[in-house]
Every structure is written in C-alpha cells, then in structure tokens.
Backbone and ligand atoms as CSV (ligand in chain L), in Angstrom:
chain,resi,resn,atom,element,x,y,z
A,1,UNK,N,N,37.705,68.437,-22.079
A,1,UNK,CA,C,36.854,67.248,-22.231
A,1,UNK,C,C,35.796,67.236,-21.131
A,2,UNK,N,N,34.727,66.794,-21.531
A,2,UNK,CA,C,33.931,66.567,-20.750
A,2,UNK,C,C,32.709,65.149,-20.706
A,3,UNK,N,N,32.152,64.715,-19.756
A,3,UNK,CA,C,31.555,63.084,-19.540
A,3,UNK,C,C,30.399,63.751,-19.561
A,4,UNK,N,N,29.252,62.937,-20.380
A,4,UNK,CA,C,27.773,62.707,-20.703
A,4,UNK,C,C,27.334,61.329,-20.639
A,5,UNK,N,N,26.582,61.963,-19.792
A,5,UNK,CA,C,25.310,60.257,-19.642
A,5,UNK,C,C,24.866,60.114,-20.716
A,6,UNK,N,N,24.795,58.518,-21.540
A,6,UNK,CA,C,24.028,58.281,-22.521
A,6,UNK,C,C,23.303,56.643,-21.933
A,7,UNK,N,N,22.113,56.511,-22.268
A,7,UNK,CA,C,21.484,55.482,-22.033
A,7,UNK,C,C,21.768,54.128,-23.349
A,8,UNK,N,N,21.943,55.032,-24.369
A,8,UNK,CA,C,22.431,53.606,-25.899
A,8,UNK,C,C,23.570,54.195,-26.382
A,9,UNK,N,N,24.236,53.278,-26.806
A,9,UNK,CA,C,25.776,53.552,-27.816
A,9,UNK,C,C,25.611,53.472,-29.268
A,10,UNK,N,N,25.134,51.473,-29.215
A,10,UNK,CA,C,25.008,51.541,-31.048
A,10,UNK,C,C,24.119,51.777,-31.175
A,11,UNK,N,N,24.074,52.066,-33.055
A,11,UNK,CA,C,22.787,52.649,-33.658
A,11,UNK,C,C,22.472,51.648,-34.145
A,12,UNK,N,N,21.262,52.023,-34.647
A,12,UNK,CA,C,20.656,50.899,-36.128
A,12,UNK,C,C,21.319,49.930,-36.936
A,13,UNK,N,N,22.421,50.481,-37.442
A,13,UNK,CA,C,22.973,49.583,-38.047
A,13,UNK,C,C,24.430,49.272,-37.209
A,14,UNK,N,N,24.343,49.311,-36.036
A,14,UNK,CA,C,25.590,48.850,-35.116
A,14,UNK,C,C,26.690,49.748,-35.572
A,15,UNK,N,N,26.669,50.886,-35.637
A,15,UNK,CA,C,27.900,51.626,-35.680
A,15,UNK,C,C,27.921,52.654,-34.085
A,16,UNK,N,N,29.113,52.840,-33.589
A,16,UNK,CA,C,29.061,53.302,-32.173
A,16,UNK,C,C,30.598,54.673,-32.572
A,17,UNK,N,N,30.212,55.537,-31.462
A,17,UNK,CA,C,30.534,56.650,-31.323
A,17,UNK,C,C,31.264,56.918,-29.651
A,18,UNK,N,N,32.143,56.275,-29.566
A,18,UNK,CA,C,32.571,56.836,-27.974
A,18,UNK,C,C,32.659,58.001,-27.694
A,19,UNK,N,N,33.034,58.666,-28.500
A,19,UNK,CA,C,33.794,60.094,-28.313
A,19,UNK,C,C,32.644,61.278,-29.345
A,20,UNK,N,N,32.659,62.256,-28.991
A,20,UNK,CA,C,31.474,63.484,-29.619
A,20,UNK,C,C,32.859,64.820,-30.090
A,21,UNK,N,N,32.857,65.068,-30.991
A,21,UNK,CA,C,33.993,66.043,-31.208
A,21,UNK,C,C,35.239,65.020,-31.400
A,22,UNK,N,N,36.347,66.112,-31.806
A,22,UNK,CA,C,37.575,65.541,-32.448
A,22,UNK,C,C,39.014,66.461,-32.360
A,23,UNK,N,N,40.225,66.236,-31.835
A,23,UNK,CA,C,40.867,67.382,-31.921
A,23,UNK,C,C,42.256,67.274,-32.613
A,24,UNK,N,N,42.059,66.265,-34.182
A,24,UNK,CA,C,42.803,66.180,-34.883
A,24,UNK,C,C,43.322,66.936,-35.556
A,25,UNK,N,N,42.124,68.214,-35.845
A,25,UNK,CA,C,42.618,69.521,-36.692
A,25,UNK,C,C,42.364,69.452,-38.297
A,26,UNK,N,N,41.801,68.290,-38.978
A,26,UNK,CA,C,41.317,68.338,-40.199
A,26,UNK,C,C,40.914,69.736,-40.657
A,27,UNK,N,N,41.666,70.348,-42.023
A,27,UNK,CA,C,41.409,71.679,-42.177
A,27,UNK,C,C,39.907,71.598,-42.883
A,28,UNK,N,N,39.390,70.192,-43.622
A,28,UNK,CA,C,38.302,69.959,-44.189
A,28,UNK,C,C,37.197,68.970,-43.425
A,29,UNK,N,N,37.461,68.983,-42.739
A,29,UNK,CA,C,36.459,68.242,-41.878
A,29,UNK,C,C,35.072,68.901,-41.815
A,30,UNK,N,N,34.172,67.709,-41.484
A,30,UNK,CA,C,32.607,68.417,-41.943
A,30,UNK,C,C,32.171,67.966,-40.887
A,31,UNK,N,N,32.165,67.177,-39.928
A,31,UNK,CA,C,31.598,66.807,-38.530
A,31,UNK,C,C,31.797,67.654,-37.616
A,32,UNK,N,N,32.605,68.796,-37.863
A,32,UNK,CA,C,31.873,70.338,-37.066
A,32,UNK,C,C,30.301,70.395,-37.455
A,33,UNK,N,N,30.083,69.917,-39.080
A,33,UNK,CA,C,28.577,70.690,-38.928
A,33,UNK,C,C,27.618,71.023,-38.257
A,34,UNK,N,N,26.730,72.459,-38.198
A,34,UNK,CA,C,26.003,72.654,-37.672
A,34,UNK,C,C,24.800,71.029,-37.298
A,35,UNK,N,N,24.781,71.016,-38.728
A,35,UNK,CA,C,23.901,69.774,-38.800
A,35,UNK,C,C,23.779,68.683,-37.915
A,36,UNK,N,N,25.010,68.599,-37.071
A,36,UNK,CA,C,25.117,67.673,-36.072
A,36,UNK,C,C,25.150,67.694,-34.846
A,37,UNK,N,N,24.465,68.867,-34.692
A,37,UNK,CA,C,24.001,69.434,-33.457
A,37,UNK,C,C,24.570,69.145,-32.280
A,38,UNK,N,N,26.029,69.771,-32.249
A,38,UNK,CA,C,26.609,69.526,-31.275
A,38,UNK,C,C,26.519,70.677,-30.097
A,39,UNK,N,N,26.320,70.890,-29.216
A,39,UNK,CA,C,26.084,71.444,-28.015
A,39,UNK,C,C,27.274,72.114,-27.606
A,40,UNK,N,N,28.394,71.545,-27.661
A,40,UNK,CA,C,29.620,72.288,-27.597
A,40,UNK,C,C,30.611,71.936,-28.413
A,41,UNK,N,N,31.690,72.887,-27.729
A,41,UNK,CA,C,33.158,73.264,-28.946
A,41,UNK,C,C,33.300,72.316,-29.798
A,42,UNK,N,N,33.388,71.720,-30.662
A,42,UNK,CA,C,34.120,70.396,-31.658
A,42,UNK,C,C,35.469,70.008,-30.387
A,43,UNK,N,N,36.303,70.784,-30.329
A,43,UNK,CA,C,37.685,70.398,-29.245
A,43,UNK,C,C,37.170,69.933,-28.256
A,44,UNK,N,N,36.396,70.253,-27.365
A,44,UNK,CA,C,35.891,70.162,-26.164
A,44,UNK,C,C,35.755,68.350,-25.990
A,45,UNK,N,N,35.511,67.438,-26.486
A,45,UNK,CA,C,35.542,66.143,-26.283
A,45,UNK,C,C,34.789,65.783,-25.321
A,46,UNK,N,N,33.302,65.349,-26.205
A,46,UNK,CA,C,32.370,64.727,-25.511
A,46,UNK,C,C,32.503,63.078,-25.045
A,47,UNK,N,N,33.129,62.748,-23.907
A,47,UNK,CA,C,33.081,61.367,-23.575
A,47,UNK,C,C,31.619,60.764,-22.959
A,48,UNK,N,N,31.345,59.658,-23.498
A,48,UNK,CA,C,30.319,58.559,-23.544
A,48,UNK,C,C,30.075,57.666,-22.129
A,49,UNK,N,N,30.175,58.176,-21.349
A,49,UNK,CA,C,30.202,57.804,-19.815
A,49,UNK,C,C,29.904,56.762,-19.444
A,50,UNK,N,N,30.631,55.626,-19.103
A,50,UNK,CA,C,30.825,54.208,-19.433
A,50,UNK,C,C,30.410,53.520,-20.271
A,51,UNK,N,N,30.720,54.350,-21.714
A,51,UNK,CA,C,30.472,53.468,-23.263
A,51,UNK,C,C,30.468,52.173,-23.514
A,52,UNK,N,N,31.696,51.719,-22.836
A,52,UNK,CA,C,32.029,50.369,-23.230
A,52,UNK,C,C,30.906,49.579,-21.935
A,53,UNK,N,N,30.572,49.709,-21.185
A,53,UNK,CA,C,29.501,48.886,-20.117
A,53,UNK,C,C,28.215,48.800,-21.013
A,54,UNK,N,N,28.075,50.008,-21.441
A,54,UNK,CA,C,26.267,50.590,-22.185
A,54,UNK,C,C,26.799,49.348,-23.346
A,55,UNK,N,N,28.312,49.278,-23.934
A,55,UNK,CA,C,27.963,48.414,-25.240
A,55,UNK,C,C,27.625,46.703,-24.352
A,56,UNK,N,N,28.355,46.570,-23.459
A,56,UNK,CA,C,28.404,44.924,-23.016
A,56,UNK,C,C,26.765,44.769,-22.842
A,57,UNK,N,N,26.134,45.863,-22.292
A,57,UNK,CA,C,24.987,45.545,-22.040
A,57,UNK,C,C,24.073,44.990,-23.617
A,58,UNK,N,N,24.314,45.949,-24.495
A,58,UNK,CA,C,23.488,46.170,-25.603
A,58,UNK,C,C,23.504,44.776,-26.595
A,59,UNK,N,N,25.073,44.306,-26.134
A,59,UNK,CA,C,25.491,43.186,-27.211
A,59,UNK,C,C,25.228,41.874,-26.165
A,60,UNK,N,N,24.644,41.753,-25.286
A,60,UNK,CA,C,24.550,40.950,-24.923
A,60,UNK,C,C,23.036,40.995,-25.151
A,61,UNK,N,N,22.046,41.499,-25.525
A,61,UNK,CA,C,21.165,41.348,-26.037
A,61,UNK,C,C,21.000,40.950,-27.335
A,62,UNK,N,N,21.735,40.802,-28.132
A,62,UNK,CA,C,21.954,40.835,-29.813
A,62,UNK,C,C,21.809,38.749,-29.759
A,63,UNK,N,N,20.929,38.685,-30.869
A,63,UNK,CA,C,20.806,36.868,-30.578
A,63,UNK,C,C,21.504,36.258,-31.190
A,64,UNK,N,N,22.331,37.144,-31.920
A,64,UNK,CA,C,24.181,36.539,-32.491
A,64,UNK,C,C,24.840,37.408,-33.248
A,65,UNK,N,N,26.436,37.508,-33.328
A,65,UNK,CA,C,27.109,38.586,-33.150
A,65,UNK,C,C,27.223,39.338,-34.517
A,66,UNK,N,N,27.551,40.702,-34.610
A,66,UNK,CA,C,27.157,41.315,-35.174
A,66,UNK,C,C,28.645,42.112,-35.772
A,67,UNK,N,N,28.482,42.995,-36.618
A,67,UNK,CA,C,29.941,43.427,-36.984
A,67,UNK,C,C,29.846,44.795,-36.402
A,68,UNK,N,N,30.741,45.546,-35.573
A,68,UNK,CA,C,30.357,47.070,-35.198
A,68,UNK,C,C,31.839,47.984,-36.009
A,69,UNK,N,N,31.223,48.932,-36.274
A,69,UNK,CA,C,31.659,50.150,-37.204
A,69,UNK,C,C,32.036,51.214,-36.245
A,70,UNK,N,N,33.334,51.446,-36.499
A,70,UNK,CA,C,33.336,53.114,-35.906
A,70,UNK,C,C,34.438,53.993,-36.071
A,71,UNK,N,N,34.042,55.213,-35.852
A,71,UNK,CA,C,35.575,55.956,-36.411
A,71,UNK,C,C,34.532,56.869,-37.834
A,72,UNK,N,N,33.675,56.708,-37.712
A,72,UNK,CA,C,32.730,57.929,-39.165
A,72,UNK,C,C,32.280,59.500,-38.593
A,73,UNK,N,N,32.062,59.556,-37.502
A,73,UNK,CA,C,32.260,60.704,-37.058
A,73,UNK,C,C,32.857,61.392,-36.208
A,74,UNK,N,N,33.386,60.626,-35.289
A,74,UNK,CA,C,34.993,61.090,-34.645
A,74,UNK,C,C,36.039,59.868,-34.414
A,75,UNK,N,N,37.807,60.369,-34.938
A,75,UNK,CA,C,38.607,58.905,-34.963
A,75,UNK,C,C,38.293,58.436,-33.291
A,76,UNK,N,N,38.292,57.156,-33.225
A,76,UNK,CA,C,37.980,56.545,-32.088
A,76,UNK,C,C,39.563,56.894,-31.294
A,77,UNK,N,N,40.606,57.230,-31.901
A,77,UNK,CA,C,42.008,57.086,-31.324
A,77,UNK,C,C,42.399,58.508,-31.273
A,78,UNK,N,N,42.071,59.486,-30.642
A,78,UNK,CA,C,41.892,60.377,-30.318
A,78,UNK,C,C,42.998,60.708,-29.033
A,79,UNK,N,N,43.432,61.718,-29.225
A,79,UNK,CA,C,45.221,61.883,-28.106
A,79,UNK,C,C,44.667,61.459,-26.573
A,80,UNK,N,N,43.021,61.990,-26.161
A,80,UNK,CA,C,42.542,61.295,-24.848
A,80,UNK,C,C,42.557,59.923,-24.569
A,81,UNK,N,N,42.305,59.457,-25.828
A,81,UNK,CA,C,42.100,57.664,-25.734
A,81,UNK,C,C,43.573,56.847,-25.459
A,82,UNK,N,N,44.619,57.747,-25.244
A,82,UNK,CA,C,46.130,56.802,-24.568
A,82,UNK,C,C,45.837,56.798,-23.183
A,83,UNK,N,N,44.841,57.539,-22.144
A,83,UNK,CA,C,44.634,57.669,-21.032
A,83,UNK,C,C,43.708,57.006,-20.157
A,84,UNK,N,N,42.444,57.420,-20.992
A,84,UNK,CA,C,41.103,57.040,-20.811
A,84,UNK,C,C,41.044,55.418,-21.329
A,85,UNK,N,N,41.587,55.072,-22.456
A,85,UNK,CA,C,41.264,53.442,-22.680
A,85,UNK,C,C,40.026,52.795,-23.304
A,86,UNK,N,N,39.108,53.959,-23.648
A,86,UNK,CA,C,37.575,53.685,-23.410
A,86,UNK,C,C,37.414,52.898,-25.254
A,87,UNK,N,N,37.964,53.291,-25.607
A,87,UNK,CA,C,38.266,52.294,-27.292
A,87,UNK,C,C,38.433,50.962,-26.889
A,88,UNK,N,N,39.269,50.724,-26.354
A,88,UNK,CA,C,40.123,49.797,-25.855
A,88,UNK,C,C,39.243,48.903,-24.952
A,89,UNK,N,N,38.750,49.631,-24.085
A,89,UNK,CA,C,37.389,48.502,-23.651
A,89,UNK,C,C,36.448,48.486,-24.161
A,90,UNK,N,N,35.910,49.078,-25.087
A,90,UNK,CA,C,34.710,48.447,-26.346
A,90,UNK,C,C,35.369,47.398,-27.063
A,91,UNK,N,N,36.777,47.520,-27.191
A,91,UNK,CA,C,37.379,45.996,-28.475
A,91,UNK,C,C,37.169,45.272,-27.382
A,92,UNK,N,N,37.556,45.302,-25.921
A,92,UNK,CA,C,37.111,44.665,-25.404
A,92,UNK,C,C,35.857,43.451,-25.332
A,93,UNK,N,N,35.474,44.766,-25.158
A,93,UNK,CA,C,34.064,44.000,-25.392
A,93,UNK,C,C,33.100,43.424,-26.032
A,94,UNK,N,N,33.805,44.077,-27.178
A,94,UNK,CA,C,33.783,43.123,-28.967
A,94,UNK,C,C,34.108,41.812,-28.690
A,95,UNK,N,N,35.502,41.650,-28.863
A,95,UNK,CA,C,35.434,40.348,-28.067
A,95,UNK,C,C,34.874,39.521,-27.312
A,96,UNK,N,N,34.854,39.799,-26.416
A,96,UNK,CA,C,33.791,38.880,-25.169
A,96,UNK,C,C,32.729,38.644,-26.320
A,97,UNK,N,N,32.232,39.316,-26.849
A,97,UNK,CA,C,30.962,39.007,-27.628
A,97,UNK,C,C,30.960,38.090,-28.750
A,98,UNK,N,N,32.306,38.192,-29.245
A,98,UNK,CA,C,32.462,37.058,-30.585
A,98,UNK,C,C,32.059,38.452,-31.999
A,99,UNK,N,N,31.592,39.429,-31.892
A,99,UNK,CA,C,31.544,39.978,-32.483
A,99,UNK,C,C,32.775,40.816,-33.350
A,100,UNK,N,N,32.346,41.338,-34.406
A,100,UNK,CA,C,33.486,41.672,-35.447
A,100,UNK,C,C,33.663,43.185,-35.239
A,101,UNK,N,N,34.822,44.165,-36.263
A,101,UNK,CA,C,34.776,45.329,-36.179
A,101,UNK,C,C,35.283,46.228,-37.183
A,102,UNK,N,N,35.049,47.041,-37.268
A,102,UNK,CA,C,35.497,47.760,-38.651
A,102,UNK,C,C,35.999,49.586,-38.193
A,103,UNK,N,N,37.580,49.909,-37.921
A,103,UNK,CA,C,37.417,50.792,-37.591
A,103,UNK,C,C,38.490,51.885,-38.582
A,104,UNK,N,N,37.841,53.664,-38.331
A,104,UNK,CA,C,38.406,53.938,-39.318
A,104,UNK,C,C,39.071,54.872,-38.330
A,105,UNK,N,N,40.351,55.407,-39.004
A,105,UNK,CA,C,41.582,55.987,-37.965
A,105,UNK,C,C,42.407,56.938,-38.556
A,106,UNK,N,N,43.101,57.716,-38.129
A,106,UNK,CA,C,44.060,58.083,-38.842
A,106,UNK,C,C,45.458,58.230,-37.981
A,107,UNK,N,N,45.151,57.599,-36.208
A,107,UNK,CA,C,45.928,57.721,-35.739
A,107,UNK,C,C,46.954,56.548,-35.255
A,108,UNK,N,N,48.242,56.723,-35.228
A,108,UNK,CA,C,49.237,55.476,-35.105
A,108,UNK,C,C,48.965,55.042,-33.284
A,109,UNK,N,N,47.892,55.469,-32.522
A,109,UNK,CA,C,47.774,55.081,-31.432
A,109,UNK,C,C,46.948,53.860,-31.318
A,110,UNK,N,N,46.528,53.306,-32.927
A,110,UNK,CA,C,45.800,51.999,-32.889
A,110,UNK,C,C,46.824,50.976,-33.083
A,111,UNK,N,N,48.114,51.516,-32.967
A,111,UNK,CA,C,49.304,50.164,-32.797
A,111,UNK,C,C,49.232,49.668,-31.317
A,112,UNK,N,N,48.901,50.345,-30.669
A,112,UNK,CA,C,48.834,49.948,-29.128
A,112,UNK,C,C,47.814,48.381,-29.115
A,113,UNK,N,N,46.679,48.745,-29.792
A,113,UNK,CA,C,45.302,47.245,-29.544
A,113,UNK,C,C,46.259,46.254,-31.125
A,114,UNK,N,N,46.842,46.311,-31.454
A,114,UNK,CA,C,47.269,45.345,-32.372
A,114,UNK,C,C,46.886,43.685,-31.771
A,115,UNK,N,N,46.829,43.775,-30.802
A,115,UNK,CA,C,46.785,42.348,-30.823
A,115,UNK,C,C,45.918,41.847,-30.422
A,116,UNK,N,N,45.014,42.853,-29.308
A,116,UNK,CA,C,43.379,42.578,-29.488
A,116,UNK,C,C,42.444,42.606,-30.965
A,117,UNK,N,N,42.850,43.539,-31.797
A,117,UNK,CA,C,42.947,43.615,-33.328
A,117,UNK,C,C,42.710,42.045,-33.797
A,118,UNK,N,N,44.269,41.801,-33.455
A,118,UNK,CA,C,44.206,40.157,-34.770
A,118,UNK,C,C,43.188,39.315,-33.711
A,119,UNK,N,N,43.054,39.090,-31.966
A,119,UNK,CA,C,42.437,38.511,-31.598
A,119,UNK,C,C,40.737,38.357,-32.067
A,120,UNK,N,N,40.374,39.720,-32.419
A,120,UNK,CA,C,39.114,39.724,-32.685
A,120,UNK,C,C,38.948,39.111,-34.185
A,121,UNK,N,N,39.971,39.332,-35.159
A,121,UNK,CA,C,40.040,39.411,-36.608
A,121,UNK,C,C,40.350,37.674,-36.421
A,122,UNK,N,N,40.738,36.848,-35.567
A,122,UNK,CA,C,40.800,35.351,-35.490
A,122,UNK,C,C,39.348,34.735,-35.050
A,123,UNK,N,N,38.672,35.617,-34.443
A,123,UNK,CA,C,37.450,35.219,-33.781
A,123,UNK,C,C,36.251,35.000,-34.690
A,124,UNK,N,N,36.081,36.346,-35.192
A,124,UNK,CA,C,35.284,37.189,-36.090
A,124,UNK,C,C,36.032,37.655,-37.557
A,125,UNK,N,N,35.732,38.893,-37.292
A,125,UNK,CA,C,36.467,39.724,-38.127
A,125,UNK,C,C,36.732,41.520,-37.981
A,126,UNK,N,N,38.117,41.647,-38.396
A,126,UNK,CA,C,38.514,43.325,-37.956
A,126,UNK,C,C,38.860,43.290,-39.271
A,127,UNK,N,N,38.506,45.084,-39.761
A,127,UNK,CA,C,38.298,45.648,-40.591
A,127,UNK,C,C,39.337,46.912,-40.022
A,128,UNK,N,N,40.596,47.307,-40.883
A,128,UNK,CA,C,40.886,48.803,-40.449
A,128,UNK,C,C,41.254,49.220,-41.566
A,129,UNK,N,N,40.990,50.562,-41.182
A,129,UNK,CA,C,40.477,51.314,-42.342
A,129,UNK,C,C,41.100,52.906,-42.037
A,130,UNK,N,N,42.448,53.310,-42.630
A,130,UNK,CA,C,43.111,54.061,-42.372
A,130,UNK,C,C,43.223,55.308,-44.014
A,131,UNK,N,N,42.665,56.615,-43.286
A,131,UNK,CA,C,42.719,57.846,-44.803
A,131,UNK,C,C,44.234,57.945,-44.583
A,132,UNK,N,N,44.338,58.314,-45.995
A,132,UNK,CA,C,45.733,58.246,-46.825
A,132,UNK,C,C,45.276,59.842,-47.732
A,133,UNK,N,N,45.225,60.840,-47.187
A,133,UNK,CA,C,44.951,61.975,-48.072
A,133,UNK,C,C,45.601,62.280,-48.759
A,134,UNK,N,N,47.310,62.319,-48.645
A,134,UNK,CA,C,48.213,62.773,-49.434
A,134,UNK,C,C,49.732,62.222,-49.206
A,135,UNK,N,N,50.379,61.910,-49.995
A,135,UNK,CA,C,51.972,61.072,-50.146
A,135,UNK,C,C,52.710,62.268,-49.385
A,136,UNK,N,N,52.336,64.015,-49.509
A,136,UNK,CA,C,53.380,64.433,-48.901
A,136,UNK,C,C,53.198,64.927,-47.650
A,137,UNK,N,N,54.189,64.030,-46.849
A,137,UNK,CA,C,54.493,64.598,-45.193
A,137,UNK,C,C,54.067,65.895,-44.785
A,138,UNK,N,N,54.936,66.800,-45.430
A,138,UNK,CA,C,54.846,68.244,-44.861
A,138,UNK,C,C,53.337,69.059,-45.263
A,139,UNK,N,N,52.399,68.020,-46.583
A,139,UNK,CA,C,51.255,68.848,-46.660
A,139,UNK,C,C,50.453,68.343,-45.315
A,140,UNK,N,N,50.474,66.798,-45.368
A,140,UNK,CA,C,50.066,66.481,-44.183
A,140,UNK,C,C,49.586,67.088,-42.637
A,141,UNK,N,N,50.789,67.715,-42.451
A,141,UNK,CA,C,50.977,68.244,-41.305
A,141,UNK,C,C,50.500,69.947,-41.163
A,142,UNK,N,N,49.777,69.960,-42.635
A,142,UNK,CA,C,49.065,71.245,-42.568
A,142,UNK,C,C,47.263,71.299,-42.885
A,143,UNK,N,N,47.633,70.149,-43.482
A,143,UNK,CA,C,45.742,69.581,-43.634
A,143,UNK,C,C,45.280,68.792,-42.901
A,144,UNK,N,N,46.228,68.259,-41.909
A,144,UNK,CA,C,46.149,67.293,-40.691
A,144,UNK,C,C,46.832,67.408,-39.551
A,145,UNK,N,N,47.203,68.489,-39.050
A,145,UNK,CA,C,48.234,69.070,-37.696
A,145,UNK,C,C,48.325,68.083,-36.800
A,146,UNK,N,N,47.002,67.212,-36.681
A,146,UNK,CA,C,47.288,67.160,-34.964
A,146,UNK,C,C,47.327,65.311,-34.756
A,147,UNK,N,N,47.807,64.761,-35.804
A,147,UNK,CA,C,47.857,63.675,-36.218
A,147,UNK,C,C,48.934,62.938,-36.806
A,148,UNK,N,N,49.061,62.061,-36.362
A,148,UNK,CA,C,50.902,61.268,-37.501
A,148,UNK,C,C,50.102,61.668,-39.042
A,149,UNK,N,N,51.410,61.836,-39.452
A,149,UNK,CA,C,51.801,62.073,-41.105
A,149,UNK,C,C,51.214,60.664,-41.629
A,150,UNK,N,N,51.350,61.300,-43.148
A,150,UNK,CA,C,50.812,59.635,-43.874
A,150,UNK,C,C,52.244,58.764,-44.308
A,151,UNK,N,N,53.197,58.812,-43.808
A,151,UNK,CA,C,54.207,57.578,-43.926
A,151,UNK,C,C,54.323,56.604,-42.586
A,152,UNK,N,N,53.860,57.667,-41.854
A,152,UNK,CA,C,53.939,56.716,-40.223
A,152,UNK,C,C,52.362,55.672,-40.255
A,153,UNK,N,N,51.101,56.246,-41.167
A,153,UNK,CA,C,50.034,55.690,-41.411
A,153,UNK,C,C,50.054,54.294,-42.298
A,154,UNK,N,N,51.074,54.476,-43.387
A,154,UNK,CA,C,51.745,53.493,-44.206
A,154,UNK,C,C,52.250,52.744,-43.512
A,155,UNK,N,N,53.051,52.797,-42.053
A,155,UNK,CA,C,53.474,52.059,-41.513
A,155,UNK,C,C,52.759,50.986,-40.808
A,156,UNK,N,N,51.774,51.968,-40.157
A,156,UNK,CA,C,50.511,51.186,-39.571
A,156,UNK,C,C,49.777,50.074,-40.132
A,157,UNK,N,N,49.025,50.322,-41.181
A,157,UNK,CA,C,48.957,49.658,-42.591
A,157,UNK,C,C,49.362,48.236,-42.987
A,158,UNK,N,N,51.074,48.518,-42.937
A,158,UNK,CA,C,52.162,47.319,-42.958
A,158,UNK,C,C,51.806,46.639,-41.300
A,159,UNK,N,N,52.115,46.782,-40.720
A,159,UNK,CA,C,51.611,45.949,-39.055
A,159,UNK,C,C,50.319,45.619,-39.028
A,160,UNK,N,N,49.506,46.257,-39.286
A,160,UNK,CA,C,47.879,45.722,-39.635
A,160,UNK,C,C,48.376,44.338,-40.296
A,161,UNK,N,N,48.505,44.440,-41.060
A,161,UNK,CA,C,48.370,43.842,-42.640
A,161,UNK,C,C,49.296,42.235,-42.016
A,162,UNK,N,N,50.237,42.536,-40.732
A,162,UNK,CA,C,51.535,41.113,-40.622
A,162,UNK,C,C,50.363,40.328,-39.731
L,1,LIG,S1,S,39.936,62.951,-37.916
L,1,LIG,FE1,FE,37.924,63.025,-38.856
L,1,LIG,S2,S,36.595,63.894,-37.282
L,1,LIG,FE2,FE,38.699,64.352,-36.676
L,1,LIG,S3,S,39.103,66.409,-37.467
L,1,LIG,FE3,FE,39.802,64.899,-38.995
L,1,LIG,S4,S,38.077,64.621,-40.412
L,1,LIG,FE4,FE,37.279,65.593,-38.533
C-alpha cells in the first residue's frame, strides 16, 4: 500500500473513492482496466491521504446535504480498512454533515460501522448495497478468493436490514 496526496475526493455527482486498487481477487473484475489509468499494481492500494479531512472540508461547502455513493470502483471495506479506519471516518463525516450514503460492498467488515450505518440512515439516509454473485460457497471462493462467501453476505444483509 501506498499514500497519495489528493487535493478533491467527491466527484460531480458526489460519489468518493478512498482507496485506488482492490485486493479482493474478483476473477472478473474490470477496474484493473487499462482505461483507468492506474499508475500502479491493482494490489498495491492507493490510499487517499487524509480522505476523510479533504471530504469534511468539501461538505462543508455543500449549501445542504447531499447523498454520497461509494464502493463502484474499489469495495470501500477492503482487509486495510480494519486498520487504517479511513471508511469509517468519512461515515464519520457523513454524519457530522447530516448527509446520506449509499455503499456497495462485498465485505462482512461493514458489520463493524453498523451502528454509525443506522445512525446516519436515522438522520438522512444509508443505502447498502451488497453483490450476491452466486448461492454456491465453494464457487464463491474461487470467483471471489479474498472475500467472505455469499452466505456470510446473506448474513450481513439480515443485520443491515434489523
Ligand atoms: S471487489 Fe470489486 S473492485 Fe474489488 S476485485 Fe472485486 S470486482 Fe474488483
């Protein structure tokens, strides 16, 4: 992994990107593409060098709150993000803002913010949004290695959902 200065987080339509690369192992994944001109390895894990500050700044400019998106080109819950936290202080900072969120995942490490989750989803509104590729476990774990299976995702799902 490695830290990059960025001066903006969200885009145009308020969707944000903490993380650059992914090391879930999707055997079909397309955000390797060339097209996305990434500079280094896909594994290598480009971190957003105080993401969540660049967002407090950005949303505190916004003249009322807004819904933010993320998780479309790398899962925001990524095996670094149990360490680093840096997800975790953007919901943050969702919050503080009154603003909403919509995130897409495939990993059971978004049971950890569950309750910043419903806090924001009482405020605003949270959106999660979990792929379900296939019912069987063991294909799972070959079209998706580096990630909980889809029954532990089902589980997630069910706790979202209480
Ligand atoms: S979780 Fe998404 S970004 Fe990561 S490898 Fe799988 S398809 Fe690619």
């Amino acid at each position: 992994m490695h830290y990059k200065d960025y001066k903006s987080l969200l885009s145009n339509k308020n969707g944000i990107n903490i993380y650059r690369g992914c090391t879930h192992g999707c055997i079909y994944c397309d955000s390797r593409s060339t097209c996305y001109q990434m500079n280094h390895s896909f594994t290598d894990i480009e971190i957003k060098k105080d993401s969540y500050k660049i967002l407090d700044y950005e949303l505190s400019k916004k003249r009322k709150p807004v819904m933010i998106g993320t998780g479309s080109m790398t899962d925001p819950y990524l095996h670094l993000e149990k360490e680093l936290e840096y997800t975790k202080r953007c919901l943050e900072v969702i919050h503080k803002h009154h603003c909403g969120v919509s995130i897409q995942t495939k990993s059971d490490l978004i049971l950890r913010d569950i309750e910043l989750l419903n806090k924001i989803n009482k405020d605003s509104k949270c959106v999660v949004e979990i792929t379900l590729t296939t019912s069987d476990d063991n294909l799972c774990k070959i079209i998706e290695p580096n990630v909980c299976e889809t029954s532990k995702r089902v589980e997630i799902l069910k706790n979202v959902m209480n």
